[in-house]
C-alpha positions in Angstrom: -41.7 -28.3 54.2 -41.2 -28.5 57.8 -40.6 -25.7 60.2 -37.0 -27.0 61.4 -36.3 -26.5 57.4 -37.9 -22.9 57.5 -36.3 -21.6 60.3 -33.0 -23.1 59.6 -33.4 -20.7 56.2 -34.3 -18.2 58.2 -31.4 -18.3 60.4 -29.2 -18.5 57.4 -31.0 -15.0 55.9 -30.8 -13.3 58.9 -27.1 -13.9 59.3 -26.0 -12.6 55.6 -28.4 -9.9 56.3 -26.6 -8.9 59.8 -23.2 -9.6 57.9 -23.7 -7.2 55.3 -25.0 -4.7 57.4 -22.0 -4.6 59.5 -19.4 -4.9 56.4 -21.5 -1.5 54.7 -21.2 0.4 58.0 -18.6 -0.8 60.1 -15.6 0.0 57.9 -16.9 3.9 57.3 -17.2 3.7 61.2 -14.1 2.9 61.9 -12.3 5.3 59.7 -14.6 8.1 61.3 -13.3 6.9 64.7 -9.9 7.0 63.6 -10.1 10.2 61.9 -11.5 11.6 65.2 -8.9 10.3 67.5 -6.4 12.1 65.1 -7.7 15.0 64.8 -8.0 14.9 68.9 -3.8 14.1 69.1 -3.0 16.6 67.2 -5.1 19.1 69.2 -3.5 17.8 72.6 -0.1 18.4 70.9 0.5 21.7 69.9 4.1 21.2 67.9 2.3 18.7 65.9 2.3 20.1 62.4 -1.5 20.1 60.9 -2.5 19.7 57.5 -4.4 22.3 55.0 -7.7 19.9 55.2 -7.4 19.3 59.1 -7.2 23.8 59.1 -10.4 23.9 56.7 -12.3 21.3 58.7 -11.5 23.2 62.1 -12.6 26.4 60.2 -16.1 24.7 59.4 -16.4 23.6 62.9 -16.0 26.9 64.5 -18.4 28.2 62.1 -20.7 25.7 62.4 -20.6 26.4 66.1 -20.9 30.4 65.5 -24.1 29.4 63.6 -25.9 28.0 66.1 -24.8 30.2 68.9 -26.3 33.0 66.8 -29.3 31.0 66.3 -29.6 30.4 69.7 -29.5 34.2 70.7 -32.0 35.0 68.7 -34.6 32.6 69.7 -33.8 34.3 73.3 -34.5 37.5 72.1 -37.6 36.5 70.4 -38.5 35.1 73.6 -37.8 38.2 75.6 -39.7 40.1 73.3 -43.2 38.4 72.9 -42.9 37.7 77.1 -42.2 41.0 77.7 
């Protein structure tokens, strides 16, 4: 077997490789892309009517956000307290 033979293979594995890499995550990254730009109309617009699961998410976001703001403080305080 030559190498012209092996690296036209190659070429050949490489590209169903890259295909099926972008067919696994480039449809799931679109929808979250899509989903995101929604969710950022409907923000912009406030008569825009929004749905029970678009409420719930929100809900998790603010907590997740509460979370890490408490977090936060208390590494500052921990801080505060061991310098000083």
């Amino acid at each position: 077997m030559d190498m012209n033979a092996v690296w036209n293979v190659l070429k050949w594995v490489l590209a169903a490789l890259a295909a099926g890499f972008i067919g696994q995550f480039g449809r799931s990254l679109a929808l979250r892309i899509i989903e995101r730009r929604k969710r950022e109309a409907a923000r912009e617009d406030p008569h825009t009517p929004i749905s029970k699961a678009d409420k719930e998410e929100r809900k998790k976001e603010s907590k997740t956000i509460e979370k890490i703001e408490k977090k936060r403080l208390k590494q500052e305080l921990k801080k505060k307290k061991h310098s000083g």
